[in-house]
Chimera marker file (.cmm) of the C-alpha trace (Angstrom):
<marker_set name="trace">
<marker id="1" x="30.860" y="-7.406" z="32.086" r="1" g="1" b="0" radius="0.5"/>
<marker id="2" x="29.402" y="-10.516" z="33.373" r="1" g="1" b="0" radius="0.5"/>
<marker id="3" x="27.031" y="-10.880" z="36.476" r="1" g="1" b="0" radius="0.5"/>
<marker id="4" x="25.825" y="-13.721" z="38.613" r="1" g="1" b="0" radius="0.5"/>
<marker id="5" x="26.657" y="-17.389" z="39.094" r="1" g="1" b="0" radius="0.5"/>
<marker id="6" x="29.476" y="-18.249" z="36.984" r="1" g="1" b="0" radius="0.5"/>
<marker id="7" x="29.471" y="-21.723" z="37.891" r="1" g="1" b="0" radius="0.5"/>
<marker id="8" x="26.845" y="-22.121" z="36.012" r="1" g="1" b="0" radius="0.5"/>
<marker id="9" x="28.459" y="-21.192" z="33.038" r="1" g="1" b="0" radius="0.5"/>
<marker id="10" x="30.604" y="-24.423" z="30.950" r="1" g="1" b="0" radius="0.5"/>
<marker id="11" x="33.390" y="-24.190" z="28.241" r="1" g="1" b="0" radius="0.5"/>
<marker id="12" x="33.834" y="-27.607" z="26.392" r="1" g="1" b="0" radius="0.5"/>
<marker id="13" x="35.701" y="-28.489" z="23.103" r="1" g="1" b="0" radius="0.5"/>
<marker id="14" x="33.297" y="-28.633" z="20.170" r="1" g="1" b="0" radius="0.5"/>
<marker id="15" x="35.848" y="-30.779" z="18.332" r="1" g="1" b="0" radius="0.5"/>
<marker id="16" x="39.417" y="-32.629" z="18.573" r="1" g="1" b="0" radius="0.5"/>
<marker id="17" x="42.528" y="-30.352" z="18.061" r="1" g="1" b="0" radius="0.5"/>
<marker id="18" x="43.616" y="-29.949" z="14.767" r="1" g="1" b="0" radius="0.5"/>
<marker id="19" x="47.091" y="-29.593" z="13.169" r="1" g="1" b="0" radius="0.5"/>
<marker id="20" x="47.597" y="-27.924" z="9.875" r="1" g="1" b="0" radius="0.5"/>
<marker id="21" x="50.877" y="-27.081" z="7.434" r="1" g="1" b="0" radius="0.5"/>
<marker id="22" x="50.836" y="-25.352" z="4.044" r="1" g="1" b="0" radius="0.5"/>
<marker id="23" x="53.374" y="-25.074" z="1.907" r="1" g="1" b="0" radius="0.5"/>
<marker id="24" x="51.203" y="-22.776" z="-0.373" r="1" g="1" b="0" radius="0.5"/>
<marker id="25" x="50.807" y="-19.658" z="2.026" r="1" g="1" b="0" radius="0.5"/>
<marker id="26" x="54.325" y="-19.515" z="2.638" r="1" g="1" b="0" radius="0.5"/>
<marker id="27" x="55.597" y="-19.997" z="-0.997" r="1" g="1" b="0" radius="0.5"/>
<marker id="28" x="56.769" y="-16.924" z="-1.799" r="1" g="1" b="0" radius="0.5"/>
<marker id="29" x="59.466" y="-16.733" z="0.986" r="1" g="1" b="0" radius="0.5"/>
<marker id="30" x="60.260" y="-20.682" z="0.708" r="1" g="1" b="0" radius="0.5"/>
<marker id="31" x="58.256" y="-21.227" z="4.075" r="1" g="1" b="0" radius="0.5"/>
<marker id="32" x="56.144" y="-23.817" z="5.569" r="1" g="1" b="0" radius="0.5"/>
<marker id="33" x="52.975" y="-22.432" z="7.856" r="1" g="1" b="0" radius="0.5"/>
<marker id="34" x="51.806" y="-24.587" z="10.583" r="1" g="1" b="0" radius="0.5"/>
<marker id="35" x="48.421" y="-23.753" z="12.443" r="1" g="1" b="0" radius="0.5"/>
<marker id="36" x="46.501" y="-25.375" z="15.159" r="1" g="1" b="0" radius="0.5"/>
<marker id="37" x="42.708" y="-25.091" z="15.785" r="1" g="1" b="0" radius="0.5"/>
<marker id="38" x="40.790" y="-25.614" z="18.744" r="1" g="1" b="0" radius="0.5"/>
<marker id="39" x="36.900" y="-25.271" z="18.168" r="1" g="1" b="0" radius="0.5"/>
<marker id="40" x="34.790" y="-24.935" z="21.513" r="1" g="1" b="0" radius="0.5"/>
<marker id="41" x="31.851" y="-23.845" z="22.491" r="1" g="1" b="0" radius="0.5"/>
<marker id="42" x="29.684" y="-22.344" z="26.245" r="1" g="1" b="0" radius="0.5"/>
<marker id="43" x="26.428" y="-22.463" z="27.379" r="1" g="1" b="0" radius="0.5"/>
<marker id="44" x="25.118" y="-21.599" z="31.280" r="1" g="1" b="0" radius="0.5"/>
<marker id="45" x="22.966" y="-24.823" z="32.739" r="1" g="1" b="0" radius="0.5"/>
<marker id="46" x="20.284" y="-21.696" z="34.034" r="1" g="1" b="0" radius="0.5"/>
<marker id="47" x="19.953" y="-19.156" z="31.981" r="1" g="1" b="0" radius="0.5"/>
<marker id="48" x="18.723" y="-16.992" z="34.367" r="1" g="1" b="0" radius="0.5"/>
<marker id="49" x="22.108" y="-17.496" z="36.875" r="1" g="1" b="0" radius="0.5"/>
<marker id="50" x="24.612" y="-15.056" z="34.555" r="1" g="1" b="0" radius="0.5"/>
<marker id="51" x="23.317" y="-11.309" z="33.058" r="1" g="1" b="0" radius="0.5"/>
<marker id="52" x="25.764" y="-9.192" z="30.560" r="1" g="1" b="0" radius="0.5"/>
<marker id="53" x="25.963" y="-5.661" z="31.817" r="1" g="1" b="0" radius="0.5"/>
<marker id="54" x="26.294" y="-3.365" z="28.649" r="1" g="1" b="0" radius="0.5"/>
<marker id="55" x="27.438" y="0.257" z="28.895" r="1" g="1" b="0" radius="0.5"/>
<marker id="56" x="25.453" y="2.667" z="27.218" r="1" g="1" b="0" radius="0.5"/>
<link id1="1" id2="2" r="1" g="1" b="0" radius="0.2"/>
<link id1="2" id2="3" r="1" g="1" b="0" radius="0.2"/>
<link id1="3" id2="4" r="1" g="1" b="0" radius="0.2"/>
<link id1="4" id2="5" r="1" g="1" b="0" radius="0.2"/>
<link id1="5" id2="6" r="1" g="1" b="0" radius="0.2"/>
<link id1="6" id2="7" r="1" g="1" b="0" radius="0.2"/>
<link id1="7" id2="8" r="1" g="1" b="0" radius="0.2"/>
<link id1="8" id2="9" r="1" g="1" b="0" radius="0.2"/>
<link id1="9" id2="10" r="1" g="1" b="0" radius="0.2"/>
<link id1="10" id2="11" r="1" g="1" b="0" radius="0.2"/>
<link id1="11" id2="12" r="1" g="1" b="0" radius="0.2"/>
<link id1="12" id2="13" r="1" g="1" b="0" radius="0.2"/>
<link id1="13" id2="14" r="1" g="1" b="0" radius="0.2"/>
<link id1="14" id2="15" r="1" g="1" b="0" radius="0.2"/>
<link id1="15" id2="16" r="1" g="1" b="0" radius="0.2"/>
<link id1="16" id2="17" r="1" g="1" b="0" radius="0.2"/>
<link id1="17" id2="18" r="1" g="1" b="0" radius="0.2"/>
<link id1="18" id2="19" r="1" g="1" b="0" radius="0.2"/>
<link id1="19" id2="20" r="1" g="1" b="0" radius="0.2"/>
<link id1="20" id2="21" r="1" g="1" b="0" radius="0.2"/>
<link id1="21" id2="22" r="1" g="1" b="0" radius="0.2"/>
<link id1="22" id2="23" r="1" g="1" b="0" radius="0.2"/>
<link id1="23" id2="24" r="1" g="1" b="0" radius="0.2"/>
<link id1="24" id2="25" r="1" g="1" b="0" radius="0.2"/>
<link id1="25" id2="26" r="1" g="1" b="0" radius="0.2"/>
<link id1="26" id2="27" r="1" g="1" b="0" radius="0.2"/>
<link id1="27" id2="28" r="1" g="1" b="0" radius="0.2"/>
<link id1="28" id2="29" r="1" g="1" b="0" radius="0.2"/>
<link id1="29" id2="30" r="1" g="1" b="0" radius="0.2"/>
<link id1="30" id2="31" r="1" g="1" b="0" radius="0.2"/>
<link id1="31" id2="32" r="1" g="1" b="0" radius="0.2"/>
<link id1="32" id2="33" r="1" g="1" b="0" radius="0.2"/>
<link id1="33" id2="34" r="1" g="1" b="0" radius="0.2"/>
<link id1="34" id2="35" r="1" g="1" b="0" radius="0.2"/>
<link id1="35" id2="36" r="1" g="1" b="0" radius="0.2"/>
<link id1="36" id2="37" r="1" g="1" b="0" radius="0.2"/>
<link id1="37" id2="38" r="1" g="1" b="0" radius="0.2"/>
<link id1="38" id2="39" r="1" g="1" b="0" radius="0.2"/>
<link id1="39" id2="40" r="1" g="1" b="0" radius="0.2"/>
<link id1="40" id2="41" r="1" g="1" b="0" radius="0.2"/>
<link id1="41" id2="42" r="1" g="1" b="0" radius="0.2"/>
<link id1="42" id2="43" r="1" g="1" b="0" radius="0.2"/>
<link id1="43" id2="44" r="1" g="1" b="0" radius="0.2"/>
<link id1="44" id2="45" r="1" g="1" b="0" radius="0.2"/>
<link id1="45" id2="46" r="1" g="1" b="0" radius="0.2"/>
<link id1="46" id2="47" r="1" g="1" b="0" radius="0.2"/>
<link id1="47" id2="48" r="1" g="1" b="0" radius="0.2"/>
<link id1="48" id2="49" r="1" g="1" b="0" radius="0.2"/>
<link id1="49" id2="50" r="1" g="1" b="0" radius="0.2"/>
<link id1="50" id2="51" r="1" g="1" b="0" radius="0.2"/>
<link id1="51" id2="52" r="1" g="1" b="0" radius="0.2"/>
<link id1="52" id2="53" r="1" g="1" b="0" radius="0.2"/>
<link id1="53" id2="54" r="1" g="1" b="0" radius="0.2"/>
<link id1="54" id2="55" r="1" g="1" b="0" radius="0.2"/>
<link id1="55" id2="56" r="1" g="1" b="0" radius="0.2"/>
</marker_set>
């Protein structure tokens, strides 16, 4: 659980959006897998705005 001044906190993409097929992991059934990947990363602008409350 997250405490504080979530605005300080920011989500951006780390990378473009990615679009995958293989034939391979689907060749036993005759299949074709698609996947898409999304890499992002967070960070807080004051690291002393936001505390993690851990339960013992």
């Amino acid at each position: 659980m997250l405490f504080g001044d979530l605005s300080a906190f920011s989500i951006r993409e780390a990378g473009a959006l990615r679009f995958e097929s293989s034939r391979d992991a689907g060749f036993s059934t005759d299949t074709t897998v698609f996947r898409a990947i999304l890499r992002t990363d967070s960070g807080l602008a004051d690291n002393t705005a936001v505390k993690c409350g851990i339960h013992p």
